[in-house]
Structure formats: structure tokens, C-alpha cells
C-alpha positions, 0 to 999 in steps of 0.5 A, spaced: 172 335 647 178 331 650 178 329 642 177 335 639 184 338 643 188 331 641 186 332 634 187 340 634 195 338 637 195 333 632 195 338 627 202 341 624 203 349 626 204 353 619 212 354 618 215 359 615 223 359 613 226 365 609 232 363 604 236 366 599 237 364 592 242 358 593 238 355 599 242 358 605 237 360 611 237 367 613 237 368 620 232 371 624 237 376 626 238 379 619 231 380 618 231 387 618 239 388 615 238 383 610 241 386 603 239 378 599 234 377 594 231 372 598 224 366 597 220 364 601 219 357 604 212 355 607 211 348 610 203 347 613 201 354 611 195 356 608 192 363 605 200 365 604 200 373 602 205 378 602 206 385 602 207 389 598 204 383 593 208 380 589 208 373 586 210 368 592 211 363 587 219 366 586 223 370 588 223 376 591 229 382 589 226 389 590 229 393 595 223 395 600 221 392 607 216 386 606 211 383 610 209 375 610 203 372 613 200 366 613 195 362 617 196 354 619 192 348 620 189 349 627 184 355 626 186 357 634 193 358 631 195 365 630 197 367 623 205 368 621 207 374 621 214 376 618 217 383 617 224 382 612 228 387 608 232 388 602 236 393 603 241 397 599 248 398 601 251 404 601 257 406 597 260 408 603 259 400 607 261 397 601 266 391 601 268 391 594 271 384 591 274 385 584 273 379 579 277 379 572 275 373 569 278 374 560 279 370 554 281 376 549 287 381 549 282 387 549 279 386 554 284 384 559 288 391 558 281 395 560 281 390 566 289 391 568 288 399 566 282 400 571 286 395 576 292 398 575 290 405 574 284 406 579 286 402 585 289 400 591 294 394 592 291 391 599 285 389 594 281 383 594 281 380 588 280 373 583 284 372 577 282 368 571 285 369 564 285 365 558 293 367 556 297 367 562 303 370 558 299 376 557 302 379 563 306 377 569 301 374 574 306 371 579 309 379 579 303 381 580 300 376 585 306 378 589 304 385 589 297 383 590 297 380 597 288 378 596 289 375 590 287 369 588 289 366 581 288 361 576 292 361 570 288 354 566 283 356 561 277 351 564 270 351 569 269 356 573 265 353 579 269 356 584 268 364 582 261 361 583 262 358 590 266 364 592 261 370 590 256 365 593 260 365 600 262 371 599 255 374 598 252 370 604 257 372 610 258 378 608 251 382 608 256 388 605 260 386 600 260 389 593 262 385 586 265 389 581 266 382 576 270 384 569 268 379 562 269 379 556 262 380 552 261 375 549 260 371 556 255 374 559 251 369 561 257 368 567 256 374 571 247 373 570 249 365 573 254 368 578 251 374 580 243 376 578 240 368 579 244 368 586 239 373 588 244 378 588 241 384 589 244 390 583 245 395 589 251 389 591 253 389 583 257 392 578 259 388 571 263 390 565 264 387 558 270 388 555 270 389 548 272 382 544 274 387 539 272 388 531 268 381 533 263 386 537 261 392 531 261 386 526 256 383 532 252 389 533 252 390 524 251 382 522 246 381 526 242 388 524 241 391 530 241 398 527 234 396 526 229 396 530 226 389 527 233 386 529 234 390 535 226 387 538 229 380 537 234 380 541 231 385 546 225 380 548 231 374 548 235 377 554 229 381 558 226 375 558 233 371 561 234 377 565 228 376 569 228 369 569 235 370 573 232 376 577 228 370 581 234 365 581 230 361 574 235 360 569 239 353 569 246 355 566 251 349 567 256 351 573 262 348 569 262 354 564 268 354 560 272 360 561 272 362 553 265 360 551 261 365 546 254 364 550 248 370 548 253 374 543 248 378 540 245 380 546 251 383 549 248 390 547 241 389 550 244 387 556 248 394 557 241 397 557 240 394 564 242 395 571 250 396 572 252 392 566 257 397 562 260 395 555 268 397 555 270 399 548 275 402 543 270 406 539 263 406 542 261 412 537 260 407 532 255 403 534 249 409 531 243 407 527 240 412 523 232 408 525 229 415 529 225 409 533 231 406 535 236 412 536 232 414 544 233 406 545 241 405 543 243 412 548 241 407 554 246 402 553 252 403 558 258 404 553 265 406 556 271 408 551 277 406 552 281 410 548 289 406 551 294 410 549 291 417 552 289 413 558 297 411 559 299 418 557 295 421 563 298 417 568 305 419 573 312 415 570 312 410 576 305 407 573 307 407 566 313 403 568 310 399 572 304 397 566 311 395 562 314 391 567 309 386 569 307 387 560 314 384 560 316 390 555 323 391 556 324 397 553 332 398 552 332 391 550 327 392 544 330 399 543 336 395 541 333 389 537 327 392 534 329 399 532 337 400 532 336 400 524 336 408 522 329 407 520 322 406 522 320 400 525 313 398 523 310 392 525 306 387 521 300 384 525 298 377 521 292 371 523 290 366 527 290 361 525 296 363 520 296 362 513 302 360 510 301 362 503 297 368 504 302 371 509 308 369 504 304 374 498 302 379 503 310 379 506 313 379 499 308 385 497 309 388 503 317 389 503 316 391 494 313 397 496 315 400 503 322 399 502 324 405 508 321 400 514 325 396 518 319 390 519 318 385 524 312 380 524 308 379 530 303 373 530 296 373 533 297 370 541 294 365 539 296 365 531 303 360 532 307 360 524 309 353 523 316 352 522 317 352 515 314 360 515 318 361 521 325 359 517 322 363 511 320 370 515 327 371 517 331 367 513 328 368 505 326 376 508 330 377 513 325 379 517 324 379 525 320 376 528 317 379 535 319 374 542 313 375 546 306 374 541 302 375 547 304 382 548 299 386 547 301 390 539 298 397 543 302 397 549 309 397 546 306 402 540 305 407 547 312 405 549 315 407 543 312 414 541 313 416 534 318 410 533 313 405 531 307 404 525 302 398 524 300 394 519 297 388 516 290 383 518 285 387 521 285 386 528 282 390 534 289 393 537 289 398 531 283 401 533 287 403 538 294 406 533 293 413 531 291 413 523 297 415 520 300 410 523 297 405 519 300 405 512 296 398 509 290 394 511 291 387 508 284 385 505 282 380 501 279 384 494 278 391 497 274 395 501 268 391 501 272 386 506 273 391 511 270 389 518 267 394 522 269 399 524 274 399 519 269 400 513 266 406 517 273 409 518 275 408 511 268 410 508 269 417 512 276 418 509 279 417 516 283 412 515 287 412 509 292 406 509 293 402 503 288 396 502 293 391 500 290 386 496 292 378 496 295 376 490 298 369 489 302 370 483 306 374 487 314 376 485 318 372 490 322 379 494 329 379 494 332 382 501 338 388 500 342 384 503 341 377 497 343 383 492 349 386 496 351 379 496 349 378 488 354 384 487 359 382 492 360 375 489 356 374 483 358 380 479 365 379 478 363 371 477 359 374 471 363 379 468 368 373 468 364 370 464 362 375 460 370 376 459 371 368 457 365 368 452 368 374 448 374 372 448 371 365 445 367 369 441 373 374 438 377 366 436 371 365 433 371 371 428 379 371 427 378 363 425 373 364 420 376 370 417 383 365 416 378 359 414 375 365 409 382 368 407 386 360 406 380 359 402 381 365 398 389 364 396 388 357 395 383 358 389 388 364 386 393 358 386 388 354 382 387 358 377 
């Protein structure tokens, strides 16, 4: 009997742990409190069940009250029981931190639009941007006490080890985390596979621009064919990531292109939204897809209506932290008597095609004062530099990184926009567009372009290349030819009709002499 007992003590007493996603030990305490997706962890248990069933396997994220039990190796044990919650946080206990994490323009005025618009200044936020020149962070990181910033493109594993910590200390906290759509496997590794629960999430995409429609049209998800292959992709990572299932390398480089054509599928799911300038241009006329495209979660962001309705004391702060001095610009970029258009070139930028597409350009819109704007990352090597402004005379903008649509909101009815496609026209009023640069013709129109231009409501001149251009010649070189070379000419002119009235005279008195003397002759 004796052996029986030591036998029954030998034996280990089942042990149950309840853990979140990242490992992190929930405290008994905060059972009935918990907001976490959460696994379980048994050791020396068997006929391990729950309640309501689910696959104990994995993790566990539907918000409900669950009960764990669980027998040991000793038959006298009793069974393990646990009670533990998921549970919602209401929206008035929420604790929200704020993430922008951008590579692309568009994107990060969407971002700075809703931080700067909507919220309050005492704010805790996480910065990192792919171009620091596009605003003045250290202007607002002053204004912003809470914010932390990193100005270098590269991982991203602190935001990882932040939202982690956060999530964990905080059972409240809430996380509203802005992207670019093409990157959104970060927010499903930081948030979604951290067992973050959706109640305790929100994640928009900002629109990369006319990249985003060629996306959704390239890849046909207009059909239900090609919308099926891409559904299926992303449902079965998303609920992989639900039960903290998918391995994406923490060391996510801030500009990757990662699941692209999953960017609308994504939008269909809990809290994750899609900012873009034209949402009504990702239709279908597939009947069978039509119910499926209206749940994706699509916001317009129409810029310069947005800064319309916003008091002066915001606007001016938008341009001041846009580094948009706008006295100085007045002066340098509209003083001429004309209206200043602005001509957006590439990336990278082709020397020989922007050399055509100028001289074309200044041939026939002669009544604009042009300035060139290179794409923020589109640097004009020295040599088109020297030949933009000294051969046309042609301005180029100082701060390439400005975004084109704040400074056409700064300068109403002053300013127009032409010159490669680019997602900043989709913000420009159409009349303010009078040429697109395209290769042959309509045919080279991205989307939303094509469609634009195909409902007759977009009427810019579709400006063909052509590399046997005529080299264009600024008013001012001909002033110059007037000035100087005029009279030069006219001068020689003179000369040689001098010369040439000598000429005539000599051979009329060679003619004459030639005559007298064969009458003497005879």
C-alpha cells in the first residue's frame, strides 16, 4: 500500500500555463480581464479539453469566456479547471498608440492629414518614414512631446518589440497602425500573429497610387477568376496569422513590396481599410463579384477638398511643417505675368526622353511660366540640370520632395500640372492638367488615367515622344539674336551688296573698254 502512495506522489501533477502569442505568461489575476489571443500550454495533462471547442493545437482569439480542463497522471488528482476571457475594449477604455510606418508620397499626406486634421497633439506616436525631406519631423517632433521617430529606411523590429510590449502592459491599449499597401504583411506580423485581438486594432493602407489600380487591373481582379486566386492566398495567411502561425522575418525592410495583389483581398477583413484618391475606379462589371468588391473597406481621400475644410491656423501649419514658404514661392515661381505650370518628370529620369518631352512642351504652350519638378526620388544628373535651366531657361523646383498637390492647394487658380503620370494628378482638378506625357498614345495611359480619359473627363493633350525633336529656342536667346545678331547681319548684308554692286560696275567697264577698243580697231 506504502508503495502504491510513493508511486502515486512520484508521478507529476498535470500543469496548465496560459501564455499570448509571444510567450509572455498571463498572470492568473488577469484571467477574467484579459484582452490577448492567448495558447495554451500543458505539461503532465491529459484528455486536455475546452469550452467552447476549439482546436487546442493553436491559438485561441474569439472574444468569449472559455473553460480549460484537463485530468493528470495520478487518477486521485482532481481535474484542471480554468476559466479565462477575451475580451473586448470599449471604445471609451481605449488607450490608443498611433503608428505611421511610409515609403510613398501619398501615403504619407493621408497619414499627416489624419494626424494633423483629426488629432490631438499629447498623442503617443511611432514615426518611420522612407523620405524624411517630405515633411519637418524635427518641427514636429517638438510639437509632438510622445513621438518617437526614426528617420533611416531599414528593419522594422523595434515597431515589433513596441506594439509587443505595449499590448502586454497595457490590457487597453489600442493600435491604429498606417502603411503603405503594398506592405501589408507588417501590420499581419505586428499586430494579427502577436494575437492581438481585432477589437484592439485598426490598419489603413495608403494608397502607393496609380501602382494600386494597375495592381487591381494587371492582375484581372475584376474577374471573379482572378479575384478567387488571390482571396484564397490571403484568407489562408490571415488565418495562419490569427493563431500566431506565420514566420515573416522580423528584420522587415521598410520599403519591401511583400503580398501586393493582396491588398484588396485584405480590405474585406476586420479593420483593415484602404485610403485612396479615387476609390470609384476599382468596379467590375462581373455581376458574381460586384457583392464581393462592396465589402472591401475603401476611403477616399480627396486632398485639396480636405484642406479646403480645414481653419487657416491648420492649413498653416500643414505648409509650415511642408516646408512650403509660400511668400518666397509667390516670388520666385509665380512673379512672371503668367501662369506657372509645373511639369512633373520620372524616376529615374531619362535624360534624353525629358530633353523631347521639354522642347515640345515650351513649342507649343508658350503662355506658362514652367518649372520643373523632379520625382523625390528622380535626381537630374548635372548635365540635364545645366541644360533645363541654362539652354530653356527653365526653373527647377528646390525641394523635390514637397508633395506636387500641397503646393497646387497653396497657390489656387495660380498653378497647373502636367508631364509623366504620376498619382499626385489624380489629386489636380482636370482642367489643371493640360498634357500627359505618353509614350505613343492613349493606349499608354495607366489606370486610372485610361479610365478618366476614356469617360472624356480628362482632356489633357497626350503628348507623344518623339526623338527628332526641334531644338527649342527661349524668347530670350531671340531677344538676344535681335539685339546683337541683327544688326551683325544687316551689316553684312550691306558689305556684300556693296561688293556686289562693285562687281556689277567692274564688268559693265571690262564690257565698255572692250567695246571702244575693237571700234579703234577697226
Amino acid at each position: 500500500m506504502m508503495f502504491l502512495s510513493l508511486i502515486s506522489l512520484g508521478k507529476a501533477k498535470c500543469d496548465i500555463k496560459i501564455t499570448n502569442y509571444g510567450g509572455d505568461l498571463i498572470a492568473e489575476e488577469n484571467y477574467s480581464t484579459n484582452t490577448q489571443s492567448f495558447k495554451i500550454n500543458a505539461t503532465n495533462c491529459f484528455n486536455l479539453q475546452i469550452s467552447p471547442e476549439r482546436n487546442v493545437l493553436y491559438g485561441i482569439y474569439d472574444i468569449g469566456e472559455y473553460t480549460i480542463t484537463a485530468s493528470g497522471e495520478n487518477p486521485d488528482e482532481e481535474n484542471v479547471s480554468i476559466k479565462i476571457n477575451i475580451n473586448e475594449v470599449p471604445q471609451e477604455k481605449r488607450n490608443y498608440y498611433y503608428f505611421i510606418n511610409h515609403c510613398g508620397t501619398f501615403p504619407m499626406i493621408t497619414s499627416f492629414f489624419y494626424l494633423l486634421f483629426n488629432l490631438t497633439k499629447d498623442i503617443n506616436l511611432e514615426l518611420q518614414v522612407g523620405r524624411p525631406n517630405t515633411f519637418n519631423f524635427t518641427k514636429i517632433q517638438e510639437d509632438y512631446p510622445n513621438t518617437i521617430y526614426y528617420s533611416s529606411v531599414g528593419d522594422s523590429f523595434h515597431t515589433f518589440e513596441l506594439i509587443r510590449n505595449i499590448s502586454r502592459d497595457d490590457p487597453n491599449s489600442y493600435f491604429h497602425v498606417r502603411v503603405d499597401d503594398l506592405r501589408i504583411s507588417q501590420p499581419i506580423y505586428w499586430l494579427i500573429n502577436q494575437g492581438i485581438h481585432q477589437s484592439r486594432y485598426e490598419v489603413h493602407l495608403g494608397s502607393d497610387g496609380t501602382g494600386t489600380y494597375n495592381i487591381f487591373y494587371n492582375n484581372k481582379l475584376n474577374t471573379t477568376e482572378g479575384w478567387n486566386v488571390v482571396a484564397e492566398k490571403f484568407d489562408k495567411i490571415y488565418k495562419n496569422a490569427l493563431i500566431g502561425n506565420i514566420s515573416i522575418n522580423t528584420h522587415i525592410n521598410n520599403c519591401i513590396i511583400d503580398l501586393d495583389t493582396m491588398i484588396f483581398a485584405a480590405v474585406t477583413y476586420p479593420n483593415i481599410f484602404l485610403e485612396l484618391s479615387n476609390p470609384e475606379m476599382l468596379f467590375t462589371s462581373d455581376e458574381a463579384l460586384k457583392p464581393v468588391l462592396k465589402t472591401m473597406k475603401l476611403i477616399k481621400i480627396d486632398v485639396i477638398n480636405i484642406i479646403k475644410n480645414q481653419t487657416k491656423e491648420k492649413v498653416d501649419y500643414l505648409y509650415e511643417i511642408s516646408m512650403i514658404n509660400v511668400t518666397a514661392y509667390q516670388e520666385k515661381y509665380f512673379s512672371e505675368g503668367k501662369k506657372t505650370c509645373f511639369i512633373l518628370t520620372s524616376n529615374p529620369a531619362d535624360s534624353l526622353e525629358i530633353k523631347s518631352y521639354f522642347n515640345q512642351t515650351l513649342m507649343t504652350y508658350p503662355n506658362y511660366t514652367f518649372v520643373a519638378n523632379p520625382h523625390p526620388d528622380g535626381v537630374y544628373s548635372k548635365e540635364l540640370s545645366d541644360w533645363i535651366s541654362s539652354k530653356l531657361k527653365i526653373k527647377i523646383f528646390e525641394n523635390r520632395q514637397i508633395p506636387t498637390e500641397l503646393i497646387y492647394s497653396a497657390f489656387p487658380g495660380e498653378l497647373s500640372v502636367g508631364g509623366y503620370q504620376s498619382s499626385s494628378l489624380t489629386s489636380i482638378n482636370f482642367d489643371d492638367i493640360p498634357f500627359i506625357y505618353v509614350k505613343n498614345g492613349p493606349e499608354d495611359l495607366m489606370s486610372p488615367f485610361n479610365v478618366f480619359y476614356q469617360n472624356s473627363w480628362l482632356k489633357s493633350y497626350l503628348m507623344p515622344f518623339n526623338d527628332s525633336y526641334n531644338p527649342y529656342i527661349p524668347p530670350n536667346d531671340i531677344n538676344l539674336l535681335l539685339v546683337v545678331g541683327l544688326p551683325l547681319l544687316i551689316l553684312v548684308l550691306i558689305i556684300a551688296a556693296a561688293l556686289i554692286t562693285w562687281y556689277i560696275l567692274f564688268l559693265r567697264k571690262k564690257k565698255a573698254t572692250k567695246r571702244i577698243n575693237a571700234a579703234l580697231l577697226e
